[in-house]
C-alpha atoms as one frame of an Amber mdcrd trajectory, in Angstrom:
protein
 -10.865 -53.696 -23.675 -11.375 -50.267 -22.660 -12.773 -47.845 -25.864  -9.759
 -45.878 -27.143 -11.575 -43.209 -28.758 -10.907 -39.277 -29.053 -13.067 -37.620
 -26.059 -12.548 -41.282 -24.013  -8.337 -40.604 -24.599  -8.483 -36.760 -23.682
  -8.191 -36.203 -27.465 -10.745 -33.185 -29.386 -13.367 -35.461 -30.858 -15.979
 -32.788 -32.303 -17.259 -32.696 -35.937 -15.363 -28.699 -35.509 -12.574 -30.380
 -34.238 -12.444 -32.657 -37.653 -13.375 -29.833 -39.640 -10.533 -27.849 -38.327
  -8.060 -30.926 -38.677  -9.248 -30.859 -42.320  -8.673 -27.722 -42.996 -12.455
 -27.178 -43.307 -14.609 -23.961 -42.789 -15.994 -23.791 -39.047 -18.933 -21.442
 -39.982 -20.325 -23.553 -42.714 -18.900 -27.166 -41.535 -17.250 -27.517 -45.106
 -20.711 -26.891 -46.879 -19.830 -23.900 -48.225 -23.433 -22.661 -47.701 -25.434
 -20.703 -45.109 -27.641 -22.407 -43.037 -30.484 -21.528 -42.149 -30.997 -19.243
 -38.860 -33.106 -22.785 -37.520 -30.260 -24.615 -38.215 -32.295 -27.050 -40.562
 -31.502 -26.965 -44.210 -29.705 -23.585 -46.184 -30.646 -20.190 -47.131 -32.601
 -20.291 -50.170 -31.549 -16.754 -52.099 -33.840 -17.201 -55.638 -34.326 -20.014
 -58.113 -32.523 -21.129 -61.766 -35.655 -22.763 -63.324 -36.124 -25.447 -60.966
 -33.479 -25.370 -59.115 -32.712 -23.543 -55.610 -29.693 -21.353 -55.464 -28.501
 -20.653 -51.851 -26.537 -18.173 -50.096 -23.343 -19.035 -50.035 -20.781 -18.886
 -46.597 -19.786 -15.368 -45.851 -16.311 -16.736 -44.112 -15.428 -19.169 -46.854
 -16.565 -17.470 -49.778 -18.121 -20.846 -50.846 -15.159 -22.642 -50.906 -16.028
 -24.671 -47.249 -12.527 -24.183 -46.643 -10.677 -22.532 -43.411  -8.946 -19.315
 -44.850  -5.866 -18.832 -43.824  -3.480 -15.387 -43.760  -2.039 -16.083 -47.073
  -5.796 -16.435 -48.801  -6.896 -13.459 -50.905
């Protein structure tokens, strides 16, 4: 049986290509947080007691969603 899968079929089969079928941010992959510039873990921007608070996604405001023309 031959595999039937996205990229196999000639169909977009990228974790952007999901994120955009979800609706999901494509700078941020639905995070809603910046990475950092390594690509390995986010931007740490201070601390709450013990807890990191990172920078959150310039494009998405947070939200890890695509914006769309009718957002704010």
């Amino acid at each position: 049986m031959a595999n039937e899968g996205g990229a196999d079929a000639g169909r977009p089969s990228s974790f952007e290509d999901l994120c955009r079928a979800f609706g999901l941010c494509l700078t941020c992959l639905g995070e809603g947080v910046t990475r950092n510039d390594n690509g390995l873990g986010f931007k740490v921007v201070g601390m709450d007691r013990d807890t990191q608070l990172f920078e959150q996604c310039p494009v998405c405001g947070g939200t890890g969603m695509l914006r769309t023309s009718t957002d704010g």
